[in-house]
Backbone as XML, in Angstrom:
<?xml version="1.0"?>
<chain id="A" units="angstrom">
  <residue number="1" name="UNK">
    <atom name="N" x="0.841" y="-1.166" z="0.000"/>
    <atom name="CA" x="0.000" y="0.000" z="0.000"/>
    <atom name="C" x="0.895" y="1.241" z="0.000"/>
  </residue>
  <residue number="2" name="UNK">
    <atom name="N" x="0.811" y="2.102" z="-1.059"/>
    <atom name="CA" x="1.846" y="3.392" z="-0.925"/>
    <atom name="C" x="0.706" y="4.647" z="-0.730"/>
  </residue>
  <residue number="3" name="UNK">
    <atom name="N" x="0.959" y="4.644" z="0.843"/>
    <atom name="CA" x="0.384" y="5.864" z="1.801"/>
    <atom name="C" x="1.245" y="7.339" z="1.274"/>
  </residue>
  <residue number="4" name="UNK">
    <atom name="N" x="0.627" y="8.378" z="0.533"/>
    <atom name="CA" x="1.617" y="9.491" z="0.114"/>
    <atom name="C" x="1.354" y="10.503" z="1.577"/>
  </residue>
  <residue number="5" name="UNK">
    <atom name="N" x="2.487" y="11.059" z="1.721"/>
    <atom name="CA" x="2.654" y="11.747" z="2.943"/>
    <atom name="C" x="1.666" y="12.664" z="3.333"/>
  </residue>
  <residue number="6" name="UNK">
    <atom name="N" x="0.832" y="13.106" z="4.068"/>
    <atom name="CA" x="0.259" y="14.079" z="4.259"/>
    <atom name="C" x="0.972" y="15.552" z="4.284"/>
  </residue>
  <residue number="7" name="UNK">
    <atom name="N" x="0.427" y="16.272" z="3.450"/>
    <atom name="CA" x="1.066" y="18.041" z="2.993"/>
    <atom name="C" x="0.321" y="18.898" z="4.267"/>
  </residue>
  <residue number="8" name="UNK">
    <atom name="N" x="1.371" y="19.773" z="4.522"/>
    <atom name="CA" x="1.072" y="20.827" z="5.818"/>
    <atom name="C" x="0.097" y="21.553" z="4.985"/>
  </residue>
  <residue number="9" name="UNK">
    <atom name="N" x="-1.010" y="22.150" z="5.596"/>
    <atom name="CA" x="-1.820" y="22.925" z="5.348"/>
    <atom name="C" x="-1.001" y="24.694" z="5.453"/>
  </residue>
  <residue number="10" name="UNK">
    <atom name="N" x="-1.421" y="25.389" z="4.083"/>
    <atom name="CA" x="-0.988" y="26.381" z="4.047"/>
    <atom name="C" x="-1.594" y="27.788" z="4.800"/>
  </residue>
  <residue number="11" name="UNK">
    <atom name="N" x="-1.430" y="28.582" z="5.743"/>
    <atom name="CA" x="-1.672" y="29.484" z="6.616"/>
    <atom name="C" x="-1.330" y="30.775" z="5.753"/>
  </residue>
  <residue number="12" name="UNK">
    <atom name="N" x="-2.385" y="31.413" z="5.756"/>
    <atom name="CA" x="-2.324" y="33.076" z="4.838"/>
    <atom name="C" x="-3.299" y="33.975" z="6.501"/>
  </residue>
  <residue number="13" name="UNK">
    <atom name="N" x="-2.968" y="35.239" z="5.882"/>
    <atom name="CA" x="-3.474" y="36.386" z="6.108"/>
    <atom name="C" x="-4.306" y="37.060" z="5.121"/>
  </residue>
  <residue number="14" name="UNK">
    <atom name="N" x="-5.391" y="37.683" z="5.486"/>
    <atom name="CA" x="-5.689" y="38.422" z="4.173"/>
    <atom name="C" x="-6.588" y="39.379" z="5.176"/>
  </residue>
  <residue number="15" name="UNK">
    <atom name="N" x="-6.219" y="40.981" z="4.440"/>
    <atom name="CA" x="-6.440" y="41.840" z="5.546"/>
    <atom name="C" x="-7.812" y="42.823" z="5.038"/>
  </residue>
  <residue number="16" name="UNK">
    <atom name="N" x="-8.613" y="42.864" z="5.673"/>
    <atom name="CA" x="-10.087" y="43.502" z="6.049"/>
    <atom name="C" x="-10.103" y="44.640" z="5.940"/>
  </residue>
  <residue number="17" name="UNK">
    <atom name="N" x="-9.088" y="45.390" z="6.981"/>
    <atom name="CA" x="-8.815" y="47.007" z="6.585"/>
    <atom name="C" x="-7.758" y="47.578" z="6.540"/>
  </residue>
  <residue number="18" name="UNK">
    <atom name="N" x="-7.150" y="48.260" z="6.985"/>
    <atom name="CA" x="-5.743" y="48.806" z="6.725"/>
    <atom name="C" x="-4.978" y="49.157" z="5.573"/>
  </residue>
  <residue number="19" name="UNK">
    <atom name="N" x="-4.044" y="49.797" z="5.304"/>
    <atom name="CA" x="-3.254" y="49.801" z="4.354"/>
    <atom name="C" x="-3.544" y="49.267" z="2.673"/>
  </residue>
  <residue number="20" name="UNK">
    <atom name="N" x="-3.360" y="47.781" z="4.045"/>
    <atom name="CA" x="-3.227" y="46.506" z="2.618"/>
    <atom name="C" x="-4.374" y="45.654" z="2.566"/>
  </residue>
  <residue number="21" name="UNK">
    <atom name="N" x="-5.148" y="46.767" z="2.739"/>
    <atom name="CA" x="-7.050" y="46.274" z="2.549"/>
    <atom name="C" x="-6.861" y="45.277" z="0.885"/>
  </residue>
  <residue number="22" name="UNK">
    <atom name="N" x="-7.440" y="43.978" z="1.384"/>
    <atom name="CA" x="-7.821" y="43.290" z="0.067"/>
    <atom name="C" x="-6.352" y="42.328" z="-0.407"/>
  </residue>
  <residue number="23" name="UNK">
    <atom name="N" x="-5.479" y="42.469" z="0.388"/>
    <atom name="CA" x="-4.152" y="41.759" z="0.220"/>
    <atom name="C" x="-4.220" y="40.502" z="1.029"/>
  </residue>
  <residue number="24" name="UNK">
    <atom name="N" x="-2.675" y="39.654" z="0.830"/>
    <atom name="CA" x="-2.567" y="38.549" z="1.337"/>
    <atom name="C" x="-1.380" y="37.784" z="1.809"/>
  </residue>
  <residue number="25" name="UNK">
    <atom name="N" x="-1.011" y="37.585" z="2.567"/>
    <atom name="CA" x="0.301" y="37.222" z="2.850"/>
    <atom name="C" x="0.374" y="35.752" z="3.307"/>
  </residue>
  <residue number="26" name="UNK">
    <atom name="N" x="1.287" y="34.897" z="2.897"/>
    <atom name="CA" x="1.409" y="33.400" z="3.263"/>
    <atom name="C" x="2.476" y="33.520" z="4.445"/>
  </residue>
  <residue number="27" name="UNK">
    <atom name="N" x="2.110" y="32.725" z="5.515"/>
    <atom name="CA" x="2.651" y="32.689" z="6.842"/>
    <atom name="C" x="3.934" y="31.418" z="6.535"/>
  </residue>
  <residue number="28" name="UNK">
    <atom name="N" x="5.212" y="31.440" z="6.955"/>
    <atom name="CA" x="6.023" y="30.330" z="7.449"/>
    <atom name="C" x="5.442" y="29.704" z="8.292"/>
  </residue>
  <residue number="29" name="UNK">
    <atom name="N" x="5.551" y="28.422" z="8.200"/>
    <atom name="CA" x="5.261" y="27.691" z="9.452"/>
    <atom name="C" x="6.355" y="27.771" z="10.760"/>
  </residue>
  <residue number="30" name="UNK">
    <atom name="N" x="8.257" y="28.071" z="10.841"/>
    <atom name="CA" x="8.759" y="28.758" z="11.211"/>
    <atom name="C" x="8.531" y="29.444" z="12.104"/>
  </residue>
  <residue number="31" name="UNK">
    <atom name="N" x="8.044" y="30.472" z="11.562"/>
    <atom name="CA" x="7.438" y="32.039" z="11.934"/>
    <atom name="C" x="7.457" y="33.391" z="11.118"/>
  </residue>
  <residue number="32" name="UNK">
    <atom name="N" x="6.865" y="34.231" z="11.439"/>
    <atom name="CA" x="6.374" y="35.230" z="10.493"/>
    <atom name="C" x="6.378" y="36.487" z="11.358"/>
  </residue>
  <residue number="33" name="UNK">
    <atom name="N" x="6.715" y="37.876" z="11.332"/>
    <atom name="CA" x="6.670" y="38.546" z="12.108"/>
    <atom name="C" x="6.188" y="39.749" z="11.084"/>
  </residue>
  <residue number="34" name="UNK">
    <atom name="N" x="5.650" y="40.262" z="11.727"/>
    <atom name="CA" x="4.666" y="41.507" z="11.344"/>
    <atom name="C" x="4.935" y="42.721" z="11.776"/>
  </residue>
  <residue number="35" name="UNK">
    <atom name="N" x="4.937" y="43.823" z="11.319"/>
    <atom name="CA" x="5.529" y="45.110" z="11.818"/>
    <atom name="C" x="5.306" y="46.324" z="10.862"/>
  </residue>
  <residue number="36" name="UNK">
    <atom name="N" x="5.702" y="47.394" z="11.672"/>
    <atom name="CA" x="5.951" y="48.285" z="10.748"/>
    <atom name="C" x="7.531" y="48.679" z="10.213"/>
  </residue>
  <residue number="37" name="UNK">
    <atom name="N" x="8.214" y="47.697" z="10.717"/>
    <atom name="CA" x="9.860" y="48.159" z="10.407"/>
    <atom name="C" x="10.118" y="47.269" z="9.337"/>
  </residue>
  <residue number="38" name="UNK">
    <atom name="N" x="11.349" y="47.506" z="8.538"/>
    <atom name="CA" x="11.454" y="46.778" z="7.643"/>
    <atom name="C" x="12.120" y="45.653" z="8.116"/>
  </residue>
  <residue number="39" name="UNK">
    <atom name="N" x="12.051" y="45.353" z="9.432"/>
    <atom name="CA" x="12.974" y="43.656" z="9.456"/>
    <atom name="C" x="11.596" y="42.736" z="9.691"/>
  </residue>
  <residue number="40" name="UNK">
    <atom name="N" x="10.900" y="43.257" z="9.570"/>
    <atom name="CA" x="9.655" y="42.369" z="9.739"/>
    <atom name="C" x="9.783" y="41.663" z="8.285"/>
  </residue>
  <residue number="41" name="UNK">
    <atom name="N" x="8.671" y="40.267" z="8.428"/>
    <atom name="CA" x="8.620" y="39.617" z="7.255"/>
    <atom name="C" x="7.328" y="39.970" z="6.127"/>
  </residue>
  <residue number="42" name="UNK">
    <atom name="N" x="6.697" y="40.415" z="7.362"/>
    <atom name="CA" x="5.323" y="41.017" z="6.845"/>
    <atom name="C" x="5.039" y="42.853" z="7.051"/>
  </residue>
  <residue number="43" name="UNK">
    <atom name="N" x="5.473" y="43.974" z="6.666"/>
    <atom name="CA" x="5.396" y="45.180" z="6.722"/>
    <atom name="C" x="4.183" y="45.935" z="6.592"/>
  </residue>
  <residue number="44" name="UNK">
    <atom name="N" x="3.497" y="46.302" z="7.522"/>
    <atom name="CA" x="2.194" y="47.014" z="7.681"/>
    <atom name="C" x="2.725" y="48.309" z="8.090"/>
  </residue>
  <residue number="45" name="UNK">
    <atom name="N" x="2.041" y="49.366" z="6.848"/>
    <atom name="CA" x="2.201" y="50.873" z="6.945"/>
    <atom name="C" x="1.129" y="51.469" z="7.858"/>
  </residue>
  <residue number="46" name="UNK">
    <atom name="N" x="0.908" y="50.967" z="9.390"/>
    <atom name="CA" x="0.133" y="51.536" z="9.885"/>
    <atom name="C" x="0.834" y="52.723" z="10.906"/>
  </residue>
  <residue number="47" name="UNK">
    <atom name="N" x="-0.284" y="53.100" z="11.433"/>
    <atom name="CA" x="0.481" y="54.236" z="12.724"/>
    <atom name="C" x="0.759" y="53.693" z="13.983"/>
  </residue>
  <residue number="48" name="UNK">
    <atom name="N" x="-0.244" y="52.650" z="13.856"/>
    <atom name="CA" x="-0.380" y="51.568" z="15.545"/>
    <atom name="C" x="0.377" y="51.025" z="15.580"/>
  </residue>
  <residue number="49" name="UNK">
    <atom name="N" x="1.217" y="50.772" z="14.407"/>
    <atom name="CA" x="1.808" y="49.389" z="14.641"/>
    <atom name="C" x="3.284" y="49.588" z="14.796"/>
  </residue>
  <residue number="50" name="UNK">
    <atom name="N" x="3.815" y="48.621" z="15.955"/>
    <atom name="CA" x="5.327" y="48.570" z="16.595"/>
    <atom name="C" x="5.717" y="47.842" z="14.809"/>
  </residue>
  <residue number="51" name="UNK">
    <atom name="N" x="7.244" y="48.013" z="15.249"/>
    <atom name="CA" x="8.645" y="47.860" z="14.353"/>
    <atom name="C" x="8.256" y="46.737" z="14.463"/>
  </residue>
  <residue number="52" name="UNK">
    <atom name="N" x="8.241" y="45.667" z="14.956"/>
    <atom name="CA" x="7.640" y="44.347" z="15.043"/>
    <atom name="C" x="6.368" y="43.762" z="16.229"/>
  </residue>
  <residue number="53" name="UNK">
    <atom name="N" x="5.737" y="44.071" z="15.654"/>
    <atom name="CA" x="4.280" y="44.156" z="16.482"/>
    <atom name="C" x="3.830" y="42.691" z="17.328"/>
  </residue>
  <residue number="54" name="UNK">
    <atom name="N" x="3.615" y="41.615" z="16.045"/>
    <atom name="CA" x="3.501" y="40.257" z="16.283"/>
    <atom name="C" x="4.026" y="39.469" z="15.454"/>
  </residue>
  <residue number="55" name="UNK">
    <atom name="N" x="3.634" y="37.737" z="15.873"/>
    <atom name="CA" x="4.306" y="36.656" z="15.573"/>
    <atom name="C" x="3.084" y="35.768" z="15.299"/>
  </residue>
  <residue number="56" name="UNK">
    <atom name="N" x="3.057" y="35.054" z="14.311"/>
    <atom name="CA" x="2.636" y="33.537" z="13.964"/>
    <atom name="C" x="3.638" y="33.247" z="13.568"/>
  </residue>
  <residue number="57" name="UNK">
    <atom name="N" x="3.120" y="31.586" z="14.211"/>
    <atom name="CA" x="3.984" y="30.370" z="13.733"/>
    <atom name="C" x="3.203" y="29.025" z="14.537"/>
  </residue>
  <residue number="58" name="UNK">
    <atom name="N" x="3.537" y="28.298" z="13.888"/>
    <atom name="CA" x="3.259" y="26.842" z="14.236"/>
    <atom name="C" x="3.845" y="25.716" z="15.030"/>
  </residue>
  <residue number="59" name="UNK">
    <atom name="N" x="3.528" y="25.536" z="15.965"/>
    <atom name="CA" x="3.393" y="24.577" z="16.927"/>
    <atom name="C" x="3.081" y="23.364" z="17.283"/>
  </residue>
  <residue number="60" name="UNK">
    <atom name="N" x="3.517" y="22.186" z="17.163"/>
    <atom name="CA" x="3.160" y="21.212" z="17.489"/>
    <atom name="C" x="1.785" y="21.127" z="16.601"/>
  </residue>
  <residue number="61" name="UNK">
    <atom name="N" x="1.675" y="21.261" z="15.255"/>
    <atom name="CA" x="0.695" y="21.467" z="14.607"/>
    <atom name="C" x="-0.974" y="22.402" z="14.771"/>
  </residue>
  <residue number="62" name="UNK">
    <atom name="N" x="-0.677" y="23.261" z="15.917"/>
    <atom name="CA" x="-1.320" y="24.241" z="15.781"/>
    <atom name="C" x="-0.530" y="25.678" z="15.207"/>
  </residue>
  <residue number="63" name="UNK">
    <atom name="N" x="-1.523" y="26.843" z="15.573"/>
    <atom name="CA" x="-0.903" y="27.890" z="14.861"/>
    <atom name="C" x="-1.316" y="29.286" z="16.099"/>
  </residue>
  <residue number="64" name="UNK">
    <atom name="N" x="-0.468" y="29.842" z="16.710"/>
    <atom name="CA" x="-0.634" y="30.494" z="17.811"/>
    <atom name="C" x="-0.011" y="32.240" z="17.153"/>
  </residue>
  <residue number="65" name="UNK">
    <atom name="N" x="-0.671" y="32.933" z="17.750"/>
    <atom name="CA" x="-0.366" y="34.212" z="17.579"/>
    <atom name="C" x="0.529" y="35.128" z="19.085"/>
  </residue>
  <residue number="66" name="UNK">
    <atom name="N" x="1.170" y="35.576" z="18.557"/>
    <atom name="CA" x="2.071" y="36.343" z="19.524"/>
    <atom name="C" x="2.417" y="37.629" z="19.625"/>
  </residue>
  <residue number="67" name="UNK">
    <atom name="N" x="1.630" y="38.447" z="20.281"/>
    <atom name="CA" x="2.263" y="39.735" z="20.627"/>
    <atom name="C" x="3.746" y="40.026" z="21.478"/>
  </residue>
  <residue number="68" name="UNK">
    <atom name="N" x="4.141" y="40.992" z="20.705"/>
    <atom name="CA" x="5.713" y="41.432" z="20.630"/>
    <atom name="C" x="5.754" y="42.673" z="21.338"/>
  </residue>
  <residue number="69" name="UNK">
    <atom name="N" x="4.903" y="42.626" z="22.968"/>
    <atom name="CA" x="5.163" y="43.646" z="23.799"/>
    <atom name="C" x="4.784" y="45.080" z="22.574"/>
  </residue>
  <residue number="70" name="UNK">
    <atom name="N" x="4.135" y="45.378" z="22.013"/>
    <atom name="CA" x="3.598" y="46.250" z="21.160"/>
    <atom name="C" x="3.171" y="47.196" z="21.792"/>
  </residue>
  <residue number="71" name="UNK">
    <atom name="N" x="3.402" y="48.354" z="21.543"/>
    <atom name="CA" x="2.474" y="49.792" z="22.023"/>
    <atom name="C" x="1.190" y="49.691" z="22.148"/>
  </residue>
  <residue number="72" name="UNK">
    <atom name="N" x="1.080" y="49.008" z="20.996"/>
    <atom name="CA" x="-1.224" y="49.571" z="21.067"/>
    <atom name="C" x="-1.692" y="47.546" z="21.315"/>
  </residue>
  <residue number="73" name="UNK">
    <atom name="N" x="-0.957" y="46.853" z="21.340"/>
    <atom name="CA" x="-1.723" y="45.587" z="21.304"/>
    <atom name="C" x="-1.960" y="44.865" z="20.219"/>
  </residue>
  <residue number="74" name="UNK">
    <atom name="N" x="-2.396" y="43.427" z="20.670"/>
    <atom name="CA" x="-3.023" y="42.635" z="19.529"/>
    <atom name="C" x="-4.273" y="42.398" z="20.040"/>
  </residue>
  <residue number="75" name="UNK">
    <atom name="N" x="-5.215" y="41.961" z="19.300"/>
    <atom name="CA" x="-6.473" y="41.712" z="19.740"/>
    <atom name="C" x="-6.784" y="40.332" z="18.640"/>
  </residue>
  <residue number="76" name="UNK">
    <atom name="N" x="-7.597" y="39.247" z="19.186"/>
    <atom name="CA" x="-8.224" y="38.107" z="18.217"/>
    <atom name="C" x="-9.620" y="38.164" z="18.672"/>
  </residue>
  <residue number="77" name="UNK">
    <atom name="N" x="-10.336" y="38.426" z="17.937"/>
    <atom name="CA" x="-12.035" y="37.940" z="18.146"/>
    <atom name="C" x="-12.344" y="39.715" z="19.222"/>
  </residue>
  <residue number="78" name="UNK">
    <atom name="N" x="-11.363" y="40.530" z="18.966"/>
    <atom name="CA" x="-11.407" y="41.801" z="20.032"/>
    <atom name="C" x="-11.116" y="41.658" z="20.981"/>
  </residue>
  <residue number="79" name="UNK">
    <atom name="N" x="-11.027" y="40.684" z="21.564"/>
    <atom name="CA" x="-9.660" y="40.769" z="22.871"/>
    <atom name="C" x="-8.167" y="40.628" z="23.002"/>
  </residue>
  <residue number="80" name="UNK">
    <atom name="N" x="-7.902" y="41.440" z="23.652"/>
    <atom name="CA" x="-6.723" y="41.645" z="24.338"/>
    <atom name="C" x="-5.934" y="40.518" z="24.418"/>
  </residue>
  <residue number="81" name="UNK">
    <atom name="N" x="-4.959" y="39.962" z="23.473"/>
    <atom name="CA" x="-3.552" y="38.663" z="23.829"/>
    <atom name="C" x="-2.286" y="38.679" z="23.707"/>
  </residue>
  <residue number="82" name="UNK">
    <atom name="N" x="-1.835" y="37.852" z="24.339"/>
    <atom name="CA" x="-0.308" y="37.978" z="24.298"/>
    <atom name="C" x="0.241" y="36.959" z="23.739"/>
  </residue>
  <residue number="83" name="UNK">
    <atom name="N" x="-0.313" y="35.967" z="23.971"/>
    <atom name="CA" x="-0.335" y="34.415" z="23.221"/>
    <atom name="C" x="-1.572" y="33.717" z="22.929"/>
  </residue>
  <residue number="84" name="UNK">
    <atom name="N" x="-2.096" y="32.975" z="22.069"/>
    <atom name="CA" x="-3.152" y="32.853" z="21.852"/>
    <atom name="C" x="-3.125" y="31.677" z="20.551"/>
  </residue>
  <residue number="85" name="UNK">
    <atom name="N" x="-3.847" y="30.616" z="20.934"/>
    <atom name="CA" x="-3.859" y="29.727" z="19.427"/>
    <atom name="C" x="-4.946" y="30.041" z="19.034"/>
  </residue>
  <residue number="86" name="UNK">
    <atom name="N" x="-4.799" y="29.997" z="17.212"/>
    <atom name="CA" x="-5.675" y="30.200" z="16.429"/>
    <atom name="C" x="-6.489" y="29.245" z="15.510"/>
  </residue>
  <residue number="87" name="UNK">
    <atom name="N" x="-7.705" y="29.644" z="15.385"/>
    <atom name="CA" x="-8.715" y="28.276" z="14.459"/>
    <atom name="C" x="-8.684" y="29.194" z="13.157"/>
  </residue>
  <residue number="88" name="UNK">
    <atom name="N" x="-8.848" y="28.725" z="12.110"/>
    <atom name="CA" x="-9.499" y="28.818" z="11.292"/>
    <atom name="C" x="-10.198" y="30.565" z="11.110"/>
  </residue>
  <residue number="89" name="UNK">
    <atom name="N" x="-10.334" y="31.299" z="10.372"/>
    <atom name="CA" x="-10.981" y="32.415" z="10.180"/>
    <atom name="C" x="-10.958" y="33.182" z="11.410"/>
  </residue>
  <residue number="90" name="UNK">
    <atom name="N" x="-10.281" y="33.156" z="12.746"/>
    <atom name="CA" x="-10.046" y="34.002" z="13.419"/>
    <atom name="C" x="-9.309" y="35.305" z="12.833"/>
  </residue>
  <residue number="91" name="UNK">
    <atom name="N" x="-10.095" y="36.369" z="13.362"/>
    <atom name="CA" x="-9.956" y="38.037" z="13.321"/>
    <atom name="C" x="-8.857" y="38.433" z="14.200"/>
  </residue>
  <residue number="92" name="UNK">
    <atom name="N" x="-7.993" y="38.762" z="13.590"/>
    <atom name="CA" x="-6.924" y="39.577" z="14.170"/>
    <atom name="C" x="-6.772" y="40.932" z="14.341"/>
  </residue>
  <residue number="93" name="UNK">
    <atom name="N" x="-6.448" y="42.011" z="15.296"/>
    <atom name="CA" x="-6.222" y="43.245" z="15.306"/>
    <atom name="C" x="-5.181" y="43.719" z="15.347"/>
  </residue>
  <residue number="94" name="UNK">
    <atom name="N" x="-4.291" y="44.748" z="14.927"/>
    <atom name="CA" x="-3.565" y="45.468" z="15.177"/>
    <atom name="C" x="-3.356" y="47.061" z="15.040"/>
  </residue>
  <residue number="95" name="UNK">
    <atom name="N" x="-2.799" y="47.661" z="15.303"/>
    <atom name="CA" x="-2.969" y="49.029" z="14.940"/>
    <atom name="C" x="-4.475" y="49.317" z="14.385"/>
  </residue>
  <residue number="96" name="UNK">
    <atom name="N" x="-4.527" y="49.978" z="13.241"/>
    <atom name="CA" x="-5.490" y="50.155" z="13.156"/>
    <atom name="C" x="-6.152" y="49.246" z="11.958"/>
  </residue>
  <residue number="97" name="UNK">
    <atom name="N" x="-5.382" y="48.267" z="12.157"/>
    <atom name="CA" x="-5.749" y="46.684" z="11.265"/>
    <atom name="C" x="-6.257" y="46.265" z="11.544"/>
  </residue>
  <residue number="98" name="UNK">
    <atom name="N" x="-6.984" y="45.045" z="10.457"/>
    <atom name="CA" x="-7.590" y="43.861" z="10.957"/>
    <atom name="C" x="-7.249" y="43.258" z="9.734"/>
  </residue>
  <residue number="99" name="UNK">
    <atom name="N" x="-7.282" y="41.969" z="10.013"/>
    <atom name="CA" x="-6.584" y="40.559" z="9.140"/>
    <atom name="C" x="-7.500" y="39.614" z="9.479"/>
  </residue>
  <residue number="100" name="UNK">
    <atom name="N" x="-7.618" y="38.360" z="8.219"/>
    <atom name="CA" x="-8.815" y="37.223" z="8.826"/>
    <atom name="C" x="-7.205" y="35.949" z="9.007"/>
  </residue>
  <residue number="101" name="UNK">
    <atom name="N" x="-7.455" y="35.491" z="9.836"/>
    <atom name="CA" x="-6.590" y="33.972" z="9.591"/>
    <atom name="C" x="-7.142" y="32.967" z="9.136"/>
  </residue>
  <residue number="102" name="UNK">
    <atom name="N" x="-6.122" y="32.607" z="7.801"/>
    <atom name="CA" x="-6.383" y="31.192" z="7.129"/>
    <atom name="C" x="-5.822" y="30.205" z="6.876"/>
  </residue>
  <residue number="103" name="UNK">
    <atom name="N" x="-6.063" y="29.148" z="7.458"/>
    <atom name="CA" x="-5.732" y="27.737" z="6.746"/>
    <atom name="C" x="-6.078" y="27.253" z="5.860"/>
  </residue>
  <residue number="104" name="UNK">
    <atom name="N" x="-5.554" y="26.770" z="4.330"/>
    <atom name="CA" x="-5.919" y="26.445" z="3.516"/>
    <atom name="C" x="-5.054" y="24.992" z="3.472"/>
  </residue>
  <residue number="105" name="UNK">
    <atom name="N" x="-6.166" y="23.773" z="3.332"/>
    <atom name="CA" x="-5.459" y="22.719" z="2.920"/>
    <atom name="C" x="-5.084" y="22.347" z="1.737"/>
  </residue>
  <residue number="106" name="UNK">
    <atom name="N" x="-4.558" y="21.264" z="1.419"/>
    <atom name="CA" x="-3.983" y="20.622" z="0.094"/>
    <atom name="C" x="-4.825" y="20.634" z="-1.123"/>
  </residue>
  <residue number="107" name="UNK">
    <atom name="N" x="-6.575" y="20.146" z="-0.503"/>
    <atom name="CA" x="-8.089" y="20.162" z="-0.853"/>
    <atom name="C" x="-8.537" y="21.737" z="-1.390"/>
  </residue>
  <residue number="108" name="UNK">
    <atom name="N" x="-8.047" y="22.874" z="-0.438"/>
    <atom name="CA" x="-8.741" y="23.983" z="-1.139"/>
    <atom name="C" x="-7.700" y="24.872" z="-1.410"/>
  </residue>
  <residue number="109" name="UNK">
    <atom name="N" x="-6.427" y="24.331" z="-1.364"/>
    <atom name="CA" x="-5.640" y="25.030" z="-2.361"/>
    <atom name="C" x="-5.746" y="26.288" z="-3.903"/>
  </residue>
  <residue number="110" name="UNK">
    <atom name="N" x="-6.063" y="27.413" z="-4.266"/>
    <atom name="CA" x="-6.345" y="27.840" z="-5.189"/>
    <atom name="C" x="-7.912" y="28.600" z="-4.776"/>
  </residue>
  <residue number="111" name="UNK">
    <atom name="N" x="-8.638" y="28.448" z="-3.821"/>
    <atom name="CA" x="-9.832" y="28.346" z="-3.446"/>
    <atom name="C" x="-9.806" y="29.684" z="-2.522"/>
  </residue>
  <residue number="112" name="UNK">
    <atom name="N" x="-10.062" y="30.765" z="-3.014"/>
    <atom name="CA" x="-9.899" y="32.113" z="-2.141"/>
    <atom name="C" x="-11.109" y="31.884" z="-0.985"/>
  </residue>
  <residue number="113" name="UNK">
    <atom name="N" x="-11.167" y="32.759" z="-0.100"/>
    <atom name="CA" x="-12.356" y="32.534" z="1.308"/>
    <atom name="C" x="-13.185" y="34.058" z="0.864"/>
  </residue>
</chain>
């Protein structure tokens, strides 16, 4: 029986308001850091937002969000976190952002939300 490996499901951003209203960014599983400075991996031209604001990355096959001691905060679902795992279409805040979180599997690959 040739079992083919199971493929990591791919993790995007795609942002609601801000800046980069209508954009999309694919997350490392690694990690991904978000900011307004340019050493970030992900660069948001907001006013709220710290030089490196937050963090996704993946965990033991979940996917957790991380605030980076930030001036104004992160918020998921509108509350207040510092660490926090994420499902599926959870709402992210920052500055004066918002982002949806997505997992896209192998299955809906190509398949915008």
């Amino acid at each position: 029986m040739n079992a083919e490996p199971a493929q990591a499901p791919f993790a995007y951003l795609f942002w609601v308001t801000g800046a980069r209203r209508a954009q999309h960014a694919a997350l490392r599983a690694e990690g991904s850091t978000i900011g307004a400075g340019g050493d970030s991996d992900v660069v948001v031209d907001d006013p709220g937002v710290s030089n490196e604001h937050l963090r996704l990355r993946r965990e033991d096959g979940a996917w957790f969000v991380y605030d980076l001691a930030s001036d104004s905060g992160t918020t998921v679902g509108g509350n207040t976190i510092y660490r926090h795992p994420l499902t599926d279409g959870d709402c992210i805040g920052f500055g004066e952002t918002e982002v949806v979180f997505r997992v896209l599997g192998p299955e809906t690959v190509g398949v915008l939300p």
